[in-house]
C-alpha positions in Angstrom: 99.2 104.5 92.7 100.6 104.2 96.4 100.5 100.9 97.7 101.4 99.8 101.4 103.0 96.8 102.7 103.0 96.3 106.6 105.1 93.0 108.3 106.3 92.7 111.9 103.1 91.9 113.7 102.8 88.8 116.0 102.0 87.9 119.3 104.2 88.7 122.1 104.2 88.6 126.0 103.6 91.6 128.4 106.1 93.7 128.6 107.4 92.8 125.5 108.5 94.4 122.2 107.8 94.8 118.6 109.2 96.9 115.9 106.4 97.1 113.0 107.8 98.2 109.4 105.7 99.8 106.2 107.0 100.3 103.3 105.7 102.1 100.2 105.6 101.9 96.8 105.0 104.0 93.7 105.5 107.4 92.4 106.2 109.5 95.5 107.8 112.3 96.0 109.4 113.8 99.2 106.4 115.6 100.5 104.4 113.1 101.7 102.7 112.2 105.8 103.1 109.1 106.8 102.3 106.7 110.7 100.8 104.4 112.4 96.9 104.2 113.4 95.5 101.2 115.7 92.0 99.7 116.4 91.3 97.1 118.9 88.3 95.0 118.9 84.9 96.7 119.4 87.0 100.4 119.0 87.5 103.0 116.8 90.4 103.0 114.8 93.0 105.6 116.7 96.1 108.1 115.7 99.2 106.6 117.3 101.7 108.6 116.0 102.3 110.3 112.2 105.5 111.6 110.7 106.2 114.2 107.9 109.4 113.6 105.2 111.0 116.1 106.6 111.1 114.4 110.4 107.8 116.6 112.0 106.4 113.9 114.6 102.6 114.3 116.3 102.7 111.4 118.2 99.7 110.5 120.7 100.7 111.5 124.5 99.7 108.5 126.0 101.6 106.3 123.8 104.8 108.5 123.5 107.4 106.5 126.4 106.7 103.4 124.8 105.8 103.4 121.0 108.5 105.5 118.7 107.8 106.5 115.2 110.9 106.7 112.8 111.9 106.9 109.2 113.5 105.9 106.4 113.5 107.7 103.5 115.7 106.3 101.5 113.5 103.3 101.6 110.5 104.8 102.0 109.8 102.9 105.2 108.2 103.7 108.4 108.9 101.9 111.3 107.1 101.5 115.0 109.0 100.2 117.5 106.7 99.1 120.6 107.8 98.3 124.1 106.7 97.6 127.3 103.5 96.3 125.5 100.5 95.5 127.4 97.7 93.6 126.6 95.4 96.5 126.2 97.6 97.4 123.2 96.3 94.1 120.7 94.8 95.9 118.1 95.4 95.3 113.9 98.0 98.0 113.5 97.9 99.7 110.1 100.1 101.9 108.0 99.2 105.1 106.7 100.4 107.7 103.8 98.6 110.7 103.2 100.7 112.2 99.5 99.0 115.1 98.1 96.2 115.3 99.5 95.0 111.8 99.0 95.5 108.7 102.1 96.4 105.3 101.4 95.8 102.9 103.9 98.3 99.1 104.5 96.3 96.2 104.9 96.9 96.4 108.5 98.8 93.8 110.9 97.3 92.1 113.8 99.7 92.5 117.0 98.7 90.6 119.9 99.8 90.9 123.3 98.8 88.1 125.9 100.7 85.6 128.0 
């Protein structure tokens, strides 16, 4: 069983950053997919950006100058870093890991941006 733990979420100001972190647990191996989905209030929930073991990024256009996907497989950790945020990017972030064939999904973490 895969289980995922998100932290870094909080509120922060326009313009500001935020580095989000998910790490998994469990039995898995090095051929897994892991990222980042979002879903702001009243929306669907949305790809921001997903990365493969071996370092293959998709990563949503729109988002790509200001959110980076990265990862630590030694730790098996995922990280977001977000910048320049805005406010039309509070959403509960959530963690994703997709390892043979099957997706696990974090418990998600609410980022809020507002002054």
């Amino acid at each position: 069983q895969v289980q995922l733990v998100e932290s870094g979420g909080g509120l922060v100001q326009p313009g500001g950053s935020l580095r989000l972190s998910c790490t998994a647990s469990g039995n898995i191996a090095s051929n897994y997919v892991t990222g980042w989905y979002r879903q702001a209030p009243g929306k669907q929930r949305e790809l921001i950006a997903l990365m493969s073991a071996s370092g293959i990024t998709n990563s949503v256009d729109s988002l790509k100058g200001r959110f980076t996907i990265s990862l630590d497989n030694a730790k098996n950790t995922v990280y977001l870093q977000m910048n320049s945020l805005k406010p039309e990017d509070t959403a509960v972030y959530y963690c994703y890991l997709n390892y043979m064939g099957r997706g696990y999904w974090g418990q998600g973490t609410q980022v809020t941006v507002s002054s």
